[in-house]
PAPADREN-242827 format. One line per field, with one value per residue (C-alpha): chain; x, y, z; residue in three letters. Coordinates in pm, 1 decimal, padded with zeros to 6 digits, always signed. Layout:
N
chain: (A	...)
px: (X	...)
py: (Y	...)
pz: (Z	...)
resn: (ALA	...)
END
This chain:
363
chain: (A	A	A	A	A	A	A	A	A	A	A	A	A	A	A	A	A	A	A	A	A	A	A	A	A	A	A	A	A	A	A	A	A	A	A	A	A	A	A	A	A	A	A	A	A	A	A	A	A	A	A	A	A	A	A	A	A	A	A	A	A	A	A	A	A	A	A	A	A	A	A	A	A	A	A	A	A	A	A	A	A	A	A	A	A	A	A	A	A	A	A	A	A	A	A	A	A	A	A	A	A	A	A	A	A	A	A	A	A	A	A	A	A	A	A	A	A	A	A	A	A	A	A	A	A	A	A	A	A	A	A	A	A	A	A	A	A	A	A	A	A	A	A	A	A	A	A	A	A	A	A	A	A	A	A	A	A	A	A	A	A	A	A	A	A	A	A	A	A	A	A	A	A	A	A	A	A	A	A	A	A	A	A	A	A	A	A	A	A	A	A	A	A	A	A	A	A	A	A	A	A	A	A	A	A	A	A	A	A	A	A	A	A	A	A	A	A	A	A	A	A	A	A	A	A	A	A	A	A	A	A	A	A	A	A	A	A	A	A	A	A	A	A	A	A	A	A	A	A	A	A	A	A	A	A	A	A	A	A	A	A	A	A	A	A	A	A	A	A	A	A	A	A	A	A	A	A	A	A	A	A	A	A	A	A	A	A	A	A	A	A	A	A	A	A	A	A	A	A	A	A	A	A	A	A	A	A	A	A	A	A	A	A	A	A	A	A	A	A	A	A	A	A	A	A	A	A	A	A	A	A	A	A	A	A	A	A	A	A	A	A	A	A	A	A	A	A	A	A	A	A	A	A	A	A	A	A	A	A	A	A	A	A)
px: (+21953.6	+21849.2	+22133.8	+21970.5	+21664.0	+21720.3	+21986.8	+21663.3	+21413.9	+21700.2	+21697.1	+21323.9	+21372.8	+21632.1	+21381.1	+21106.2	+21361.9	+21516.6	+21128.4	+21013.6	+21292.4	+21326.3	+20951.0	+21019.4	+20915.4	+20852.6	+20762.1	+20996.6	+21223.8	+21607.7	+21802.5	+22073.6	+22358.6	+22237.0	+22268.2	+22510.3	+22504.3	+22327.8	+22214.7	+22093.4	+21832.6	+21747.0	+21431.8	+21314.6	+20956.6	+20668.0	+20429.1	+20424.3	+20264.8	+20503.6	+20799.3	+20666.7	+20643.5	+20996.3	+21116.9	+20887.8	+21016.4	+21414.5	+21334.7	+21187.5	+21383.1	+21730.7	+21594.6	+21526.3	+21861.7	+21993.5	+22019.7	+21920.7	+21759.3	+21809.3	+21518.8	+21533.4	+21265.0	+21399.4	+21076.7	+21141.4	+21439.9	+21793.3	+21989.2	+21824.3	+21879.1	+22255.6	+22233.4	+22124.1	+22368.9	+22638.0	+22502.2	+22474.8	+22823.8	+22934.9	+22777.5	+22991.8	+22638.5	+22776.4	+22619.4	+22370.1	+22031.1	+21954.6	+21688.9	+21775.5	+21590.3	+21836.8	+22120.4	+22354.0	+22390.6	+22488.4	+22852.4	+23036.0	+22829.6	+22909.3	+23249.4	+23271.1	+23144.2	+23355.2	+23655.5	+23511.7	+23455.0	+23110.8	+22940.6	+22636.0	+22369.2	+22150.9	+21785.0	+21564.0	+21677.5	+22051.8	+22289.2	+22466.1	+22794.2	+23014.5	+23188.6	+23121.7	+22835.1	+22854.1	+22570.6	+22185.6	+21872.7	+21569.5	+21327.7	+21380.2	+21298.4	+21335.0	+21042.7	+20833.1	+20786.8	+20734.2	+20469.2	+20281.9	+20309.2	+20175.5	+19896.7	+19797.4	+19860.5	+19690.5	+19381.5	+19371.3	+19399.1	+19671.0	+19838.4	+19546.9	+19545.6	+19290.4	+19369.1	+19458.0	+19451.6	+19525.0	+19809.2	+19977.9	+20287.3	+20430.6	+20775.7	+20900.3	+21130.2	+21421.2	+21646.2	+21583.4	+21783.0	+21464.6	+21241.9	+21477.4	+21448.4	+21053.3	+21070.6	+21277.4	+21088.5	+20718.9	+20943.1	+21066.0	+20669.3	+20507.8	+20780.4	+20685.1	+20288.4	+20412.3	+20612.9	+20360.0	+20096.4	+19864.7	+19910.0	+19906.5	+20020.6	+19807.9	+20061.4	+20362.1	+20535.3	+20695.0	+21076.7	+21129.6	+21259.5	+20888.5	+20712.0	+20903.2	+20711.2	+21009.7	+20954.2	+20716.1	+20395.9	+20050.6	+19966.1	+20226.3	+20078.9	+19740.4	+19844.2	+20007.9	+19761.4	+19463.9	+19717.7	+19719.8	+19284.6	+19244.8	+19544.0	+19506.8	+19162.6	+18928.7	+18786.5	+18943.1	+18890.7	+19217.7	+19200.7	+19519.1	+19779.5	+20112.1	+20188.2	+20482.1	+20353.4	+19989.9	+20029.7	+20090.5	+19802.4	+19540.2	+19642.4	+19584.1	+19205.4	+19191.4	+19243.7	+19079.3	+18757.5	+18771.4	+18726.8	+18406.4	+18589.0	+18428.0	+18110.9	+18030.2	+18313.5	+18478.7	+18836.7	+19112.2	+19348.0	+19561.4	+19860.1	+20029.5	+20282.8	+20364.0	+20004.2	+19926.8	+19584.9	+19408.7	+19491.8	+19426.0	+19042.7	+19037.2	+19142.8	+18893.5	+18614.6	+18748.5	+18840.9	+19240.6	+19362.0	+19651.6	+19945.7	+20310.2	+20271.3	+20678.7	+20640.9	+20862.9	+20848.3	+21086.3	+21275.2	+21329.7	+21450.2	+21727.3	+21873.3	+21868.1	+22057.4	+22315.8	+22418.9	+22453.1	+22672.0	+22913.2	+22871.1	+22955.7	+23213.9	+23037.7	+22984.6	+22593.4	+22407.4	+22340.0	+22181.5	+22322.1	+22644.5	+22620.4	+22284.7	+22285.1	+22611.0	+22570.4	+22825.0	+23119.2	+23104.7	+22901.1	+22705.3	+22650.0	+22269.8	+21975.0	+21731.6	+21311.8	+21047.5	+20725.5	+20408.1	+20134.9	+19809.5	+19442.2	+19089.4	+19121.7	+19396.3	+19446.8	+19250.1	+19445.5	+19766.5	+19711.1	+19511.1	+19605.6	+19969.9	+19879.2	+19958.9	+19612.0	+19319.0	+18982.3	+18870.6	+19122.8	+19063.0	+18670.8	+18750.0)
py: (-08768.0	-08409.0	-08327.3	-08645.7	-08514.6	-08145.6	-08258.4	-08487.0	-08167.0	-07946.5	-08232.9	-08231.2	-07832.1	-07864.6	-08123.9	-07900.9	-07589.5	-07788.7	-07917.1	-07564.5	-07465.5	-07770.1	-07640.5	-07327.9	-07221.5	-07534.2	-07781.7	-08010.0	-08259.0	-08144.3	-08156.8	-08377.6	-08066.7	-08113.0	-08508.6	-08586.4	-08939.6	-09285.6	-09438.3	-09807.3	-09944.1	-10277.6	-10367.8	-10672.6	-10760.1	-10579.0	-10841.4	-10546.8	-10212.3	-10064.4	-10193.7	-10067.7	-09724.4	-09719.7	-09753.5	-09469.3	-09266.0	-09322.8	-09258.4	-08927.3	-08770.0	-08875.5	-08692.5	-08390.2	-08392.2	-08426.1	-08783.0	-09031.7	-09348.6	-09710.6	-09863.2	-10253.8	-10517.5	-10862.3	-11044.1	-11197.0	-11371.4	-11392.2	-11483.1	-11219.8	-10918.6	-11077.9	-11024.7	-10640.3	-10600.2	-10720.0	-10547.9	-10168.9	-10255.0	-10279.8	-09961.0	-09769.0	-09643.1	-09413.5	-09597.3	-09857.0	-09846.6	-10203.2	-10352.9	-10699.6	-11025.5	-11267.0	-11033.2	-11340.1	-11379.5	-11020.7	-11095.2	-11114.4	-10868.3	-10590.4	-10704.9	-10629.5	-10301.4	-10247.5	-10308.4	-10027.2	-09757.4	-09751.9	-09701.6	-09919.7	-09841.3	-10099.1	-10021.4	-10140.1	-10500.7	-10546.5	-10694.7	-10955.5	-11141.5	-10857.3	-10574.9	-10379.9	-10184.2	-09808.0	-09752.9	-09847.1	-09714.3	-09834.5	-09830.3	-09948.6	-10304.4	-10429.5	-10179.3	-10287.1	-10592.5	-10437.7	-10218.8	-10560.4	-10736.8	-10435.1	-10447.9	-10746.4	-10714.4	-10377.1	-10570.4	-10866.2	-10647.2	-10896.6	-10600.5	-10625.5	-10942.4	-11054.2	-11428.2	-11678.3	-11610.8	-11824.3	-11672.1	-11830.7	-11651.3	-11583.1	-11436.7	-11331.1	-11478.7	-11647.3	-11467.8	-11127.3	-11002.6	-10795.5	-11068.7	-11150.4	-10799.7	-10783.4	-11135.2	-11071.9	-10756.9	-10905.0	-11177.8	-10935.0	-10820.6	-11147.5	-11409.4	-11301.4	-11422.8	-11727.4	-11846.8	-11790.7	-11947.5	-11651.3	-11617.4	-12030.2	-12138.2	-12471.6	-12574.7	-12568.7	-12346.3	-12006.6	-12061.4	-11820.0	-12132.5	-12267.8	-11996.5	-11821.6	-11743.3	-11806.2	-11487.0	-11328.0	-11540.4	-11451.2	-11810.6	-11969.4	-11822.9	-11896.7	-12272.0	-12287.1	-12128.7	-12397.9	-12647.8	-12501.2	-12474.6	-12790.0	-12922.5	-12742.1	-12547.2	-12775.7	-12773.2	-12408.4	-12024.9	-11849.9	-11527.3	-11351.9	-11396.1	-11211.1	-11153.5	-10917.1	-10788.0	-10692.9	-10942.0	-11245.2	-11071.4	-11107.6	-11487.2	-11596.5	-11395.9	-11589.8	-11905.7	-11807.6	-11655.0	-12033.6	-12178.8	-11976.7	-11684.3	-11327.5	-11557.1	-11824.2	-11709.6	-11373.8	-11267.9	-11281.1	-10972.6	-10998.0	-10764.2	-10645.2	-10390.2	-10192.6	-10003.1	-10128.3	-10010.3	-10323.3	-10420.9	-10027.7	-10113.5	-10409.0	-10204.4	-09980.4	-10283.6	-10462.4	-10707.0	-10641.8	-10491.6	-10305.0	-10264.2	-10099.2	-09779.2	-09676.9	-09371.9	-09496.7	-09131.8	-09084.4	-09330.8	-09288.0	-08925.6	-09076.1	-09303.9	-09050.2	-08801.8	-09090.5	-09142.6	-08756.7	-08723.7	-08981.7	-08833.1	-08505.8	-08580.3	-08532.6	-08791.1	-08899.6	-08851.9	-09171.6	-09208.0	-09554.0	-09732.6	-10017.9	-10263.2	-10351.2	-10604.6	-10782.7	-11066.6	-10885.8	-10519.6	-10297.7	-10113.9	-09735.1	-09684.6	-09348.1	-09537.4	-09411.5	-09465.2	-09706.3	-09601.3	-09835.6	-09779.0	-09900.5	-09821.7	-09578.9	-09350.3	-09455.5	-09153.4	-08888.5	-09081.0	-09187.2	-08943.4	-08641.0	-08746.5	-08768.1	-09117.5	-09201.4	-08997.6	-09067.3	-09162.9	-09466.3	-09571.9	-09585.9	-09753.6)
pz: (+05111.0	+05053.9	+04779.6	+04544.5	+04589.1	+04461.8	+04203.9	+04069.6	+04068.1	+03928.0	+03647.7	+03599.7	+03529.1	+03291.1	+03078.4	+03076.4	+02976.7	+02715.3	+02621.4	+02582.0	+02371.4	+02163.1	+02092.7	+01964.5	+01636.5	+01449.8	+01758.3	+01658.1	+01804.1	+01921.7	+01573.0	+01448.9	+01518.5	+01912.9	+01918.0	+02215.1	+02093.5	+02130.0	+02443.2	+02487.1	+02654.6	+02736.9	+02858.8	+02962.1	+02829.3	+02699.5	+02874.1	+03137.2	+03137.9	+03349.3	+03167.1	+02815.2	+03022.2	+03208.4	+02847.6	+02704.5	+02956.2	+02970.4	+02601.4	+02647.7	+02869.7	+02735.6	+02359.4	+02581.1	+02686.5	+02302.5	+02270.2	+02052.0	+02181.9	+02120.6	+02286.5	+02301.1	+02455.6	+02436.5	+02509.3	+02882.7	+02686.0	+02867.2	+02540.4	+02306.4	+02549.9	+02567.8	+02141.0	+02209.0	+02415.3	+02211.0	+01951.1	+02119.0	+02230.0	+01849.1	+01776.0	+02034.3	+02173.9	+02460.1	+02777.5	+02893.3	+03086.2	+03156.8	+03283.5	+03355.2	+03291.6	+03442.3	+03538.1	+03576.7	+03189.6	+03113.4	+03258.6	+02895.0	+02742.3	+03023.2	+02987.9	+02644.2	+02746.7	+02977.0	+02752.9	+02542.5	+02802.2	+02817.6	+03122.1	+03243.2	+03453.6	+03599.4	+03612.4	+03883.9	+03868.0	+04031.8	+03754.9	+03977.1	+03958.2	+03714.3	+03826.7	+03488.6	+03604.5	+03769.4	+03909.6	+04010.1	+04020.6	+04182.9	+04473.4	+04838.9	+04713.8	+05108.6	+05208.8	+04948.9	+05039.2	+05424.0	+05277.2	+05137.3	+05450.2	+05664.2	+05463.5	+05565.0	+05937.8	+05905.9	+05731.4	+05911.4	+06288.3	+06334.3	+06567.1	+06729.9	+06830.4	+06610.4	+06440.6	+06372.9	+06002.2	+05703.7	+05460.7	+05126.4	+05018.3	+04657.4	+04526.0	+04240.8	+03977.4	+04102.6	+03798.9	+03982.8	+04255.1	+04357.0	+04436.0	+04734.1	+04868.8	+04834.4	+05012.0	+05314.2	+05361.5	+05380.4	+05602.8	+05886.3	+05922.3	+05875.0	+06036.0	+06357.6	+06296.5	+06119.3	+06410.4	+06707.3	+06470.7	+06450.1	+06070.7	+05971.4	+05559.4	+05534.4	+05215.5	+05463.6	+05186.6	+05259.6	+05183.4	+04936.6	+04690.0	+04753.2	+04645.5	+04367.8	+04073.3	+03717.1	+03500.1	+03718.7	+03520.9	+03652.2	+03493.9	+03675.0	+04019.6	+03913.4	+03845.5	+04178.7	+04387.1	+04207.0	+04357.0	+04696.5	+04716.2	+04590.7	+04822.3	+05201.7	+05130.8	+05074.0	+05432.7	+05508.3	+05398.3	+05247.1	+05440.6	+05284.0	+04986.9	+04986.4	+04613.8	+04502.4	+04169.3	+04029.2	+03687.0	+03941.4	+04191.8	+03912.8	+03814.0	+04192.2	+04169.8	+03869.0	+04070.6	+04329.9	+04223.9	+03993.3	+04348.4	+04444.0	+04632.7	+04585.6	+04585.5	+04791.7	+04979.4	+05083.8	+04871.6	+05099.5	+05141.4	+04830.7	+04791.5	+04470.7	+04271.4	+04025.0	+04016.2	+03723.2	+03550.7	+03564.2	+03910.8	+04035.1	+03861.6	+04110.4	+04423.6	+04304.8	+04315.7	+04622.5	+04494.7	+04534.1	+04891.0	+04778.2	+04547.4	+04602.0	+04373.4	+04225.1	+04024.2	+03735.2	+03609.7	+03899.2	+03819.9	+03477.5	+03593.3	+03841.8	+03559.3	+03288.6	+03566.6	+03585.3	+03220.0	+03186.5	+03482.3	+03389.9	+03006.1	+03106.0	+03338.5	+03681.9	+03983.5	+03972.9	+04289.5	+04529.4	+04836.2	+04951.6	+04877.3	+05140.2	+05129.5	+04742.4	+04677.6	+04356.4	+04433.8	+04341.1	+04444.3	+04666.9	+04355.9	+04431.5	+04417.4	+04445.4	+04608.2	+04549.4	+04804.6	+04738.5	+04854.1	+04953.2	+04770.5	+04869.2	+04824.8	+05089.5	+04902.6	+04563.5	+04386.9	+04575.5	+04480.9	+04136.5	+04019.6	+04206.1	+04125.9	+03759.5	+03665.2	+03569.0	+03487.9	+03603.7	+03240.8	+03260.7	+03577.3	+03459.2	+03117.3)
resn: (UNK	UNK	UNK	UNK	UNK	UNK	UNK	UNK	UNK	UNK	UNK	UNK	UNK	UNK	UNK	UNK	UNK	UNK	UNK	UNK	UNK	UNK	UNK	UNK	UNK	UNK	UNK	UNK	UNK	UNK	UNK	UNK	UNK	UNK	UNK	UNK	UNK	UNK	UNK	UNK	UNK	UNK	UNK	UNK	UNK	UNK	UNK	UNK	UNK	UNK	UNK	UNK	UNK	UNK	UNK	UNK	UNK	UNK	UNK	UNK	UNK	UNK	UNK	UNK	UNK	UNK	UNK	UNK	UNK	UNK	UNK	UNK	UNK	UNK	UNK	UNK	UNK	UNK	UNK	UNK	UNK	UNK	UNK	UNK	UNK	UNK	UNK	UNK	UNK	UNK	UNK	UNK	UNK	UNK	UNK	UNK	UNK	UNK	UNK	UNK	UNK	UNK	UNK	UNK	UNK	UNK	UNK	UNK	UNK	UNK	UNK	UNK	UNK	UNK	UNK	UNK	UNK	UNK	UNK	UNK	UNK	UNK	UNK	UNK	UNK	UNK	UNK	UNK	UNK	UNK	UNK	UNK	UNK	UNK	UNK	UNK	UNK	UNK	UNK	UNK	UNK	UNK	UNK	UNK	UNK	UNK	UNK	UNK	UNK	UNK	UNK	UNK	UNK	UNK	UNK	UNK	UNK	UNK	UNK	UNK	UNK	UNK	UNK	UNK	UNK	UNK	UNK	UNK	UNK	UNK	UNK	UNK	UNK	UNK	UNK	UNK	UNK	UNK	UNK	UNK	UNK	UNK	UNK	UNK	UNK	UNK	UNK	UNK	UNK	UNK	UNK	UNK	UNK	UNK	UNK	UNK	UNK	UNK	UNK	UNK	UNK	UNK	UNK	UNK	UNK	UNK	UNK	UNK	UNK	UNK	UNK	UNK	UNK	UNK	UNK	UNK	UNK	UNK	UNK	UNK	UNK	UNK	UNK	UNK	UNK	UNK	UNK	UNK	UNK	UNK	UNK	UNK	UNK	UNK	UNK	UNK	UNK	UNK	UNK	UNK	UNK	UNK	UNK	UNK	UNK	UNK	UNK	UNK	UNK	UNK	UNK	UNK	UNK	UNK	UNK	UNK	UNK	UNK	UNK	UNK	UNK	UNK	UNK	UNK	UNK	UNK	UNK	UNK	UNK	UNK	UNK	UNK	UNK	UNK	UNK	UNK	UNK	UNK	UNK	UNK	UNK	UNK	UNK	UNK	UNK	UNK	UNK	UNK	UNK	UNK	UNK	UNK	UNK	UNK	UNK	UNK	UNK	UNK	UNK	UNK	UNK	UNK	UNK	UNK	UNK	UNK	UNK	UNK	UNK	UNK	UNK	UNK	UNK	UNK	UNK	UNK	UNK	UNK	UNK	UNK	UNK	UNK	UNK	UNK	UNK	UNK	UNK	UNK	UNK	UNK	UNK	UNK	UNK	UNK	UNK	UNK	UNK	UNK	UNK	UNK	UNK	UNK	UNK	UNK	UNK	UNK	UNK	UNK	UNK	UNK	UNK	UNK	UNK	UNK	UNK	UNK	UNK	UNK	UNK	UNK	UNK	UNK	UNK)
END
């Protein structure tokens, strides 16, 4: 939707006005007489780079724009972000960016909120099962996953007819509304190979309740893909491995290269997300095919356009109101687009887009 996209780059001007005046004279930070009050925001872990960043950046912006920050990580723990919650709720903070770790928990919390006028906006993660939250922002979640499973078509040449092809799937955490999306996409592109037997999962496993990964745990994939060599691989190479996120991406390599791959034997095609530095080093190296690069910059921008909307008075900007349902209402959401990143492209992308310099990407 054209009007989301200029009302975002009409935001991104007025943070680098208010940034260049805010640095006038003394450099220093907007003053108390400009504070337009307290926003919260709940995180879920700092286990993650990009979640330590999407935190950094809310942060950032929302000071640009005059307010103060209360930045909370509760540590991949449902019942402590619950506590933070309550507790921004008691401070009459003015709204809520959250970032859910098991959405389904939140429910009395956002009611509380509710009760005291405070508007909640639900940040990349879908807070299911309440109707106390106004809006969410977050990335075509059902594409992603169709960007990982093209990837491996593309890399196998199974459009080509070449195969059959081995394949193990993973998803993410049960707890997260996303994993479902990223899972049902990869499914519409790969379901079609699983049935006529060109792609072929020796473990028999690819219902999404059979290869969920709890809390998103690269040593929880790594454990279960050990399982799966020692289990269907002994006699067999693993030519591909669907994974939804670069932290679980690197436990499977871990498994994996355990089992002689990347020696002995050649790494399969292993998909990721998130771009995170680490896993953007292994792209670089071969020995990861690709991750799903979000610019979380982006989306920081679209959340932080949200909460001063509904501050001010004005009707934030969405681009669909239909495909995300959270069990109780039809949530109105600005959906962001993923982009698929590989050896081939990930310098123009990542670099060239200034998420990571060269130096990084070296160190």
């Amino acid at each position: 939707m054209r009007t989301g996209f200029w009302r975002i780059t009409a935001l991104t001007g007025l943070l680098a006005i208010t940034a260049a005046g805010c640095g006038a004279g003394s450099g220093s930070a907007p003053s108390a007489a400009t504070d337009r009050g307290t926003i919260g925001i709940a995180m879920p872990t700092t286990t993650s780079a990009r979640w330590i960043s999407d935190g950094a950046n809310i942060e950032r912006q929302l000071k640009l724009l005059g307010y103060t920050t209360d930045l909370r990580y509760a540590d991949d723990d449902p019942a402590k972000q619950v506590a933070q919650l309550g507790d921004m709720v008691a401070r009459h903070e003015k709204a809520l960016v959250i970032g859910a770790i098991d959405g389904t928990k939140l429910k009395d919390a956002l009611q509380r909120a509710a009760d005291a006028k405070i508007p909640v906006i639900s940040y990349d993660r879908l807070i299911r099962e309440t109707p106390n939250i106004d809006y969410y922002a977050t990335f075509d979640n059902f594409k992603v996953g169709v960007v990982q499973a093209t990837a491996v078509v593309d890399q196998l040449g199974l459009a080509r007819g070449r195969g059959p092809f081995t394949i193990e799937l993973f998803a993410g955490s049960p707890d997260d509304n996303n994993a479902t999306f990223f899972y049902n996409g990869a499914m519409s592109v790969l379901r079609p190979y699983l049935s006529s037997g060109r792609l072929v999962a020796r473990s028999g496993q690819t219902r999404f309740a059979d290869v969920a990964t709890q809390r998103w745990d690269g040593k929880v994939a790594q454990a279960r893909m050990a399982r799966i060599l020692a289990s269907a691989y002994s006699s067999a190479r693993l030519d591909a491995v669907l994974s939804p996120y670069d932290g679980i991406s690197r436990g499977i390599l871990a498994a994996l290269q355990s089992a002689g791959y990347g020696s002995r034997t050649p790494l399969p095609v292993i998909t990721g997300q998130d771009a995170e530095l680490e896993s953007v080093k292994l792209i670089a190296t071969g020995k990861q095919a690709e991750t799903v690069y979000k610019d979380t910059r982006e989306l920081a921008k679209v959340a932080v356009q949200m909460v001063d909307s509904l501050i001010s008075g004005t009707t934030p900007e969405v681009n669909d109101v239909s495909q995300y349902d959270n069990g109780v209402k039809k949530v109105p959401t600005f959906l962001l687009q993923p982009v698929g990143v590989d050896k081939s492209n990930y310098q123009r992308v990542l670099v060239g887009g200034g998420y990571y310099t060269s130096a990084e990407l070296a160190g």
